[in-house]
Structures are given as structure tokens and as C-alpha cells.
C-alpha positions in Angstrom: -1.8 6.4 -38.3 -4.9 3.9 -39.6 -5.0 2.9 -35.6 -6.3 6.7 -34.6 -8.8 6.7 -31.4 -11.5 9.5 -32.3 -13.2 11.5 -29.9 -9.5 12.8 -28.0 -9.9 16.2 -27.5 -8.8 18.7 -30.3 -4.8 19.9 -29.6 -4.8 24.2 -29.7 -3.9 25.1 -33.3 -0.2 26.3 -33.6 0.6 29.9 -34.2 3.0 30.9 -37.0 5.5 33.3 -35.2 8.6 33.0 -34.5 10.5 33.4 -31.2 14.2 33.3 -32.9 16.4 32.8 -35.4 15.4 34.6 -39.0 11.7 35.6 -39.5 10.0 32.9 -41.6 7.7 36.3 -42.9 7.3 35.9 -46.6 9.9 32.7 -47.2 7.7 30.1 -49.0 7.7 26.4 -49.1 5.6 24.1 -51.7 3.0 22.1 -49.1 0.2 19.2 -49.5 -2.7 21.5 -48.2 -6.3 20.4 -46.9 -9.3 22.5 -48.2 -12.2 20.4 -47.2 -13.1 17.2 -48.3 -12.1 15.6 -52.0 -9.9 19.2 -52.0 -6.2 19.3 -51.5 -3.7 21.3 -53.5 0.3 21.3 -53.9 0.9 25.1 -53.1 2.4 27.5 -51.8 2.7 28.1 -47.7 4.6 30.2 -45.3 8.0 28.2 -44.2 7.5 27.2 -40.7 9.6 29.2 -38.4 10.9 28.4 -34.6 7.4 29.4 -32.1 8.9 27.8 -29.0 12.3 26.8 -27.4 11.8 22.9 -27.8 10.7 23.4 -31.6 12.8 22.1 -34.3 12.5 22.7 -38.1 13.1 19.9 -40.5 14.3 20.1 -44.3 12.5 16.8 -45.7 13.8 14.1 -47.2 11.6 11.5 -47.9 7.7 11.1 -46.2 5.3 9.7 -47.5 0.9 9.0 -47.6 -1.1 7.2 -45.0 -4.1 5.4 -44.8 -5.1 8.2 -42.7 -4.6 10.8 -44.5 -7.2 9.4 -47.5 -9.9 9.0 -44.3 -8.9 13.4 -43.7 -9.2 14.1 -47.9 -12.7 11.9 -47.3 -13.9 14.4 -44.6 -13.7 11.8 -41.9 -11.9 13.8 -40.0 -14.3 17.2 -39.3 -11.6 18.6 -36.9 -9.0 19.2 -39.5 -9.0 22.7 -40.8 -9.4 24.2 -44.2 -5.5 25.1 -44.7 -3.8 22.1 -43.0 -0.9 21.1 -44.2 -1.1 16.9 -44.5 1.5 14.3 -43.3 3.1 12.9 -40.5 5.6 10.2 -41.8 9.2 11.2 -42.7 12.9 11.4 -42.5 14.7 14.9 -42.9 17.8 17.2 -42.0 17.8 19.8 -38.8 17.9 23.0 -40.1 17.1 25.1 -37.2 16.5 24.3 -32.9 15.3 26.2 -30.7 17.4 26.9 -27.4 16.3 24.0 -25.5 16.4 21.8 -27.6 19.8 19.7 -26.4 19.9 16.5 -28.3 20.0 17.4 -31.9 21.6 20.4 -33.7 21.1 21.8 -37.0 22.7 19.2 -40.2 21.4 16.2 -37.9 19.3 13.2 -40.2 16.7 12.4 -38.3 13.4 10.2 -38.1 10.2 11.8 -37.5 7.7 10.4 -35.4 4.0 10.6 -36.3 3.5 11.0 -32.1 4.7 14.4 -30.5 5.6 13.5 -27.0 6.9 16.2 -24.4 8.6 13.8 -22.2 7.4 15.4 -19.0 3.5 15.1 -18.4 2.0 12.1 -16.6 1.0 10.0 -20.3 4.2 10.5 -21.0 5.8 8.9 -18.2 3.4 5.9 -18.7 5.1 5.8 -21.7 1.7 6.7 -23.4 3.5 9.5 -25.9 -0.3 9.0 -27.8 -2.3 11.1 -25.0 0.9 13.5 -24.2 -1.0 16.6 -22.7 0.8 18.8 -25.2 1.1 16.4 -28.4 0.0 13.0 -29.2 -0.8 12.4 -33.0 -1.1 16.3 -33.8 1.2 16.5 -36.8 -0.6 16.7 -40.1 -4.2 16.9 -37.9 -3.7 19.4 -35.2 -0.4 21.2 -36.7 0.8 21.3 -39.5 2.8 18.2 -41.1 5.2 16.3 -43.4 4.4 16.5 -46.8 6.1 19.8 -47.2 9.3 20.9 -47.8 9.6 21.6 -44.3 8.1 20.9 -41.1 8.1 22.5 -37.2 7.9 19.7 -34.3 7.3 20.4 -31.3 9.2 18.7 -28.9 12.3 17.6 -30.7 14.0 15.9 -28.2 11.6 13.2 -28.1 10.2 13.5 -31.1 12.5 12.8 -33.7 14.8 9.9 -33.6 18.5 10.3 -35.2 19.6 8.2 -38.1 22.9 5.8 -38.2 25.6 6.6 -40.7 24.3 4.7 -43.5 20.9 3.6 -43.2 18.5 3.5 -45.3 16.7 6.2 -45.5 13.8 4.9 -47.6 13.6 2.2 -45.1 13.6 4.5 -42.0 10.1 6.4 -43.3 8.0 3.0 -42.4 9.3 3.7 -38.8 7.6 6.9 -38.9 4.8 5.3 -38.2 3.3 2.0 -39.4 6.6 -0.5 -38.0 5.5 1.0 -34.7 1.6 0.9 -35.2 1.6 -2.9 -36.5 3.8 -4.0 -33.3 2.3 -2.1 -30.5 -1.2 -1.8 -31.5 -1.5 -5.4 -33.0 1.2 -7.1 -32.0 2.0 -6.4 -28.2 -1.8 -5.8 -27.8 -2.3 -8.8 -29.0 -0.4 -10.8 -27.0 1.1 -12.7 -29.6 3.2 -16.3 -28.4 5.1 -18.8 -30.0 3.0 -21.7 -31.5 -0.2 -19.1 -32.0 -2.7 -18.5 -34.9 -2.6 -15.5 -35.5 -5.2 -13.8 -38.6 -4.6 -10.4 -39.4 -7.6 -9.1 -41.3 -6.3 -6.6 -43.6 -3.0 -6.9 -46.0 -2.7 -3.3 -46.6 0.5 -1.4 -45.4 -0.1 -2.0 -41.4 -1.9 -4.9 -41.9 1.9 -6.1 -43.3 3.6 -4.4 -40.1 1.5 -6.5 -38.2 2.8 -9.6 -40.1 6.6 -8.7 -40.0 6.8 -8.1 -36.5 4.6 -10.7 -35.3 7.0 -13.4 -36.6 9.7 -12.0 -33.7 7.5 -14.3 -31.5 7.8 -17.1 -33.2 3.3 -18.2 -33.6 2.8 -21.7 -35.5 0.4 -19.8 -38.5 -0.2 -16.5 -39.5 -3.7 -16.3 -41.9 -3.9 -12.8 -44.1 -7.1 -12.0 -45.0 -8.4 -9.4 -47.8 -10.2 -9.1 -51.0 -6.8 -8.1 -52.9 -5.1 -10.7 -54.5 -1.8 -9.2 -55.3 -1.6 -7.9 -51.5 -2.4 -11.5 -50.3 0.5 -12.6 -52.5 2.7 -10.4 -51.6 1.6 -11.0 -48.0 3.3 -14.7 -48.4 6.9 -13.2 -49.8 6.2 -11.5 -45.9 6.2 -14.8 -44.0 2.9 -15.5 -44.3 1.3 -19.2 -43.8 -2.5 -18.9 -45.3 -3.8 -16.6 -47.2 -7.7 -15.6 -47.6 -9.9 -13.8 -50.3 -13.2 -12.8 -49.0 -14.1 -12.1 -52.2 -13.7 -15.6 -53.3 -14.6 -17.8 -50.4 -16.0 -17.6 -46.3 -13.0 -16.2 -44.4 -15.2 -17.8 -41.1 -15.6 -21.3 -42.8 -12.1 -21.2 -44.2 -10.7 -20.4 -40.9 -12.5 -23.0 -38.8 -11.1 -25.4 -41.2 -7.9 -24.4 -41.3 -8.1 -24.6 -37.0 -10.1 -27.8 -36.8 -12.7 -25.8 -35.8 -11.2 -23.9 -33.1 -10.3 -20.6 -34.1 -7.3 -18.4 -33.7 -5.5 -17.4 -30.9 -5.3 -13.6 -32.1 -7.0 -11.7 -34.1 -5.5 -8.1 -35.8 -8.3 -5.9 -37.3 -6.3 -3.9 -39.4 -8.8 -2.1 -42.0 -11.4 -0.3 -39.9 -14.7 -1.1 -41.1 -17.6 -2.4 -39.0 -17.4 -5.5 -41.2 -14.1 -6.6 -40.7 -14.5 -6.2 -36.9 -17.3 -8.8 -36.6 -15.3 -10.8 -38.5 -12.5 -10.8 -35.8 -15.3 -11.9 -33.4 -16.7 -14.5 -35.6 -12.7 -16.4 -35.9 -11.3 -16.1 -32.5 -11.3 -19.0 -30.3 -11.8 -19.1 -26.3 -9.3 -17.5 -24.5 -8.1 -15.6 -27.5 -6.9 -11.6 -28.3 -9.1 -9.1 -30.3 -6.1 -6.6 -31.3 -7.8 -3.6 -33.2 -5.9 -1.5 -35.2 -8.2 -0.3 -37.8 -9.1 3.6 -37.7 -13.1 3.1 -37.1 -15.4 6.2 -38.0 -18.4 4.1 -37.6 -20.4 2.5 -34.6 -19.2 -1.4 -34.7 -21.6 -4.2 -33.0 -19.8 -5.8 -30.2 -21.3 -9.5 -29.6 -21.3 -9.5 -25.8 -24.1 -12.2 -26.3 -21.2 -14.9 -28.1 -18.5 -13.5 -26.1 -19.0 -12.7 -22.1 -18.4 -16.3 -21.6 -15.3 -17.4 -23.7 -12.6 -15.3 -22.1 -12.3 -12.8 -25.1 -9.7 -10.0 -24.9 -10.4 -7.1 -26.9 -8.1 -4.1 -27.1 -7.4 -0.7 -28.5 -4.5 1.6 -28.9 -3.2 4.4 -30.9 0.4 4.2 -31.2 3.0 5.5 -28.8 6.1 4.8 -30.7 7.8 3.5 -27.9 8.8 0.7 -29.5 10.8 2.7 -32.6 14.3 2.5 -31.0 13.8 -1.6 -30.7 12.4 -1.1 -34.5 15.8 0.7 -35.4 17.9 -1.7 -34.1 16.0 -5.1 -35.9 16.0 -2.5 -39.0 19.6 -2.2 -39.1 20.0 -5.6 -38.2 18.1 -6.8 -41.3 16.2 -8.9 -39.6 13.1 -7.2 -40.9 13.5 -5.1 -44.4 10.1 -3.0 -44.5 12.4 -1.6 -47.5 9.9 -4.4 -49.6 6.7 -2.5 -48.4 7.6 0.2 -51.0 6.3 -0.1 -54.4 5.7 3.3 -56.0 8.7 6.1 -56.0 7.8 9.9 -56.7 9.3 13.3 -56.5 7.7 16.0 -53.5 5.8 17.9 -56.1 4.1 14.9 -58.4 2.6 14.2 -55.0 -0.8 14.6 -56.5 -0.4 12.1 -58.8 1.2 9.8 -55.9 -2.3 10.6 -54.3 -4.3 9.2 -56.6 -1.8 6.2 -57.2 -2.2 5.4 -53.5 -5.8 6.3 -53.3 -6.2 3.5 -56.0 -4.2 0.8 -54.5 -5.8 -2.2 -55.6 -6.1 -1.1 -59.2 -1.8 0.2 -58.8 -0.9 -2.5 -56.9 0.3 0.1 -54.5 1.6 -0.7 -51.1 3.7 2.3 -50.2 4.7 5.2 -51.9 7.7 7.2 -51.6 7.9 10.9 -51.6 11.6 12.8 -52.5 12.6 16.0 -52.3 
């Protein structure tokens, strides 16, 4: 979820009772838990329990850490509370439905969306599951989340996603969340075309959605740009044209080089700092797409001055997910394998130590990590 919008209004906090089915009343679970920031702890929680008829409980499977999640541990995120239970990636097993929920039962494998949508309210039938009235990105920040042993979501029937005899499950996780935030949020957004340049400022794990999906539209270049080496090299095994270390030469100068001077035709922010914004500004050329992805927690300049008059689009978006059922079909397909965005495996409970290997990606050479119960 690095593409979140601050400033939404804060969901209600969910209760802990249940409406039917067994009492969840002293039945523990082993949670990631939120205690302010630089504190978390793998401990124990109450097991989550049916509270309304649409909930579902889910055993999990595999899940795994967001950028995201590192900005909550930072504090970045005030609005979570001391207690929360982190996550909101995963694939799992039904255990439990309420009574109206109608399109799963309990033994289904299912994908878990990082969006609770309700299917009803007017976002919703925009097809903007991000602002649903009674969910949007809430698990693991408003409710409870993933990286537990198991998990309420509200909404099942349009918040989980079943799973095809013999997929990958390892491979379904990155649909959870960063497949679908690297295509809508950069790629649609963008307006990507065939025979673009496209530069997508940031190689970390959306940064490399961005450049796996953005190749189903066929653009002439895609430029990577980041200050990791090994990301930027594994960036190329991705499809990628050009690759750029800021640390080691001018990203701007490089790319008006590379484009004869022109710039490119999109531009993906896909870190969320105020420096890698203007860098978008500085690269794209007349007529071109500013696609931000990048979770920003602090003011950027926006250079109206250089801009008003070279037909500039800039846009935002936190993911819907609408576009995970196309993702799931090119997935089983194999015409994209975000199987390769995985470089670290661990079990549920070493997930402090998976913490601190994601935490230090550069150092790890750490892409994503994958959780197991």
C-alpha cells in the first residue's frame, strides 16, 4: 500500500464480538502487533471472531511486509492505534462466514485484498473500492490485519478473491496488493502507450509492478531509476531498457541524453519522498503523465512556474484493486511471474527477524519477503 492518500477520514475501529458461530473469548492467535513507533511485538491476541453477517475469518497462509507497514513502525501513520495488529497482504483458507456471505464457504483458498470494498455504496459502484464508505484500505490501519494467524474481513464477497486449483500460492500474495498498485496507480494513471518512455523512479517492490505491467502496452524504453545497484540490476532481468544510479550520476542529465533532450512520456514516482517527486517534474517532456504512486508524508513543491504551459498531467490514486481479476488471469497465464519479486522466505513467527531483513533492504538485497504459517 506505498500509494496511500493521507488525510481520508479515520474508518470506526472494529469491535471484537461475535454475532455467531463459537465465541472467540479466550482462543488465542500469535499476531504482528503495533505499540507505537520503533515498537512491535510477535504476541499473543484474541482470535478474531465473526461481528457481522458479511464477515469472513481467514486461516493464513502466506502474507507478507509492505513498504507501508515500515512508514506505520516509523510513526508516520499517527492514526494507527497502540494494539493494531499489522498487515494487509495475503493468501489463506475460509474457516468461518458469516450468513450473508454467499460466495465463499468455509475450506475455500482465497486471495485477500489490501482494499475492503462493500460492493453497494456510491465509490463502490465507480469502481473506487479505495473510498468505499465502509472500507477502503482499513485492514492492518483501521482493523486489524494479515500478519496473524488469522484475520476477520469485512465484506468477503468482494473482498477476497478465490484461488485456481493449482496456483501458486507464493505468487498470488503480490496480488494482494502491489500487482494491482503498480498497474492502476502507475500504469493506467499514467497513460502508458506503445512506443513511450516511460521512467519509473523507484526499483523497490512497486516500483517493479510498475515495470512488469507496463510492458502489456508495449512503450519503446522503460528507464529505472534508484540509488541501489542490485535493485537496478535486477530491474533489467524485469524488462527493463536503461537503468539509473543517482548516486553515481544526474538522473536529469542522463535522461535528457538518453531522449535527445526531450524527456519522457511518463513518469512513475514510486518512492514517496519530496525529492523524487521534483525529479518526475524535472524528466517529463510536453504533453507527458506524472503518475504518483509513492506514499508522501511530507509537503512536495509542485513547479506550476515550469509546468502550466507544457500540457503536464499529474495524477494520484490509491489502489482499487479492480484490476486483480485481469492480474489473475496474466498470472496464470505466465505472462508475468511476480514469483521473481521474492527473495527472502520465512516462517509466521521469525517475522521479527523478516522485519529487520526487509527494513534493511539495500544492505539484504531484499525485494520481498515471504511469510508461512
Amino acid at each position: 500500500m506505498e500509494d496511500l492518500i493521507l488525510g481520508k477520514e479515520p474508518k470506526v475501529i472494529e469491535p471484537a464480538t461475535r454475532i455467531n458461530g463459537t465465541t472467540a473469548k479466550n482462543i488465542n492467535m500469535k499476531a504482528l502487533v503495533y505499540h507505537g513507533p520503533g515498537k512491535k511485538a510477535w504476541e499473543d491476541k484474541p482470535k478474531p471472531g465473526i461481528t457481522k453477517p458479511t464477515d469472513a475469518i481467514v486461516k493464513i497462509l502466506k502474507t507478507t511486509i509492505c513498504g507501508t507497514d515500515l512508514h506505520i513502525m516509523k510513526g508516520d501513520l499517527p492514526e494507527v492505534a497502540d494494539g493494531r495488529i499489522i498487515g494487509h497482504e495475503g493468501v489463506g483458507i475460509i474457516e468461518e462466514v458469516g450468513t450473508a456471505v454467499s460466495n465463499f464457504k468455509k475450506g475455500d483458498h482465497v486471495i485477500i485484498s489490501c482494499v475492503t470494498s462493500c460492493g453497494k455504496c456510491e465509490y463502490c459502484k465507480k469502481g473506487m473500492y479505495s473510498h468505499c464508505a465502509d472500507g477502503g484500505w482499513i485492514l492492518g490501519y483501521m482493523i486489524d490485519g494479515t500478519q496473524a494467524e488469522y484475520v476477520r474481513i469485512p465484506h468477503a464477497d468482494n473482498s477476497l478473491y478465490p484461488i485456481p486449483a493449482g496456483a501458486d500460492e507464493e505468487a498470488l500474495v503480490m496480488l494482494s496488493d502491489i500487482l494491482p498498485t503498480g498497474f492502476e496507480c502507475g500504469v493506467l494513471n499514467g497513460q502508458v502507450k506503445p512506443g513511450d518512455v516511460v521512467a519509473i523512479v523507484g526499483s523497490g517492490p512497486i516500483g517493479i509492478a510498475a515495470l512488469l505491467t507496463a510492458q502489456f502496452y508495449s512503450p519503446a524504453e522503460i528507464i529505472m531509476i534508484d540509488q541501489d545497484e542490485n535493485r537496478l540490476e535486477l530491474a533489467k532481468t524485469f524488462g527493463a531498457t536503461h537503468s539509473i544510479n543517482g548516486a553515481k550520476e544526474n538522473p536529469v542529465e542522463t535522461i535528457f541524453r538518453l531522449t535527445n533532450g526531450k524527456g519522457v512520456d511518463v513518469a512513475i514516482e514510486a518512492v514517496g519522498v519530496p525529492a523524487t517527486f521534483e525529479l518526475c517534474q524535472e524528466i517529463i517532456a510536453p504533453g507527458g503523465h506524472i503518475a504518483n504512486i509513492g506514499v508522501h508524508g511530507k509537503s512536495v513543491t509542485l513547479h506550476l512556474e515550469t509546468l502550466w504551459s507544457r500540457n503536464i498531467t499529474i495524477t494520484t490514486r490509491l489502489v482499487d484493486t479492480v484490476t486483480t481479476p485481469l492480474l489473475l488471469k496474466t498470472v496464470q497465464a505466465k505472462k508475468i511471474e511476480p514469483k521473481r519479486l521474492i527473495t527472502h522466505h520465512f516462517k509466521l513467527d521469525q517475522i521479527m527477524e523478516a522485519y529487520e531483513t526487509f527494513g534493511n533492504a539495500a544492505k539484504e538485497k531484499a525485494l520481498k519477503v515471504i511469510l508461512e504459517s
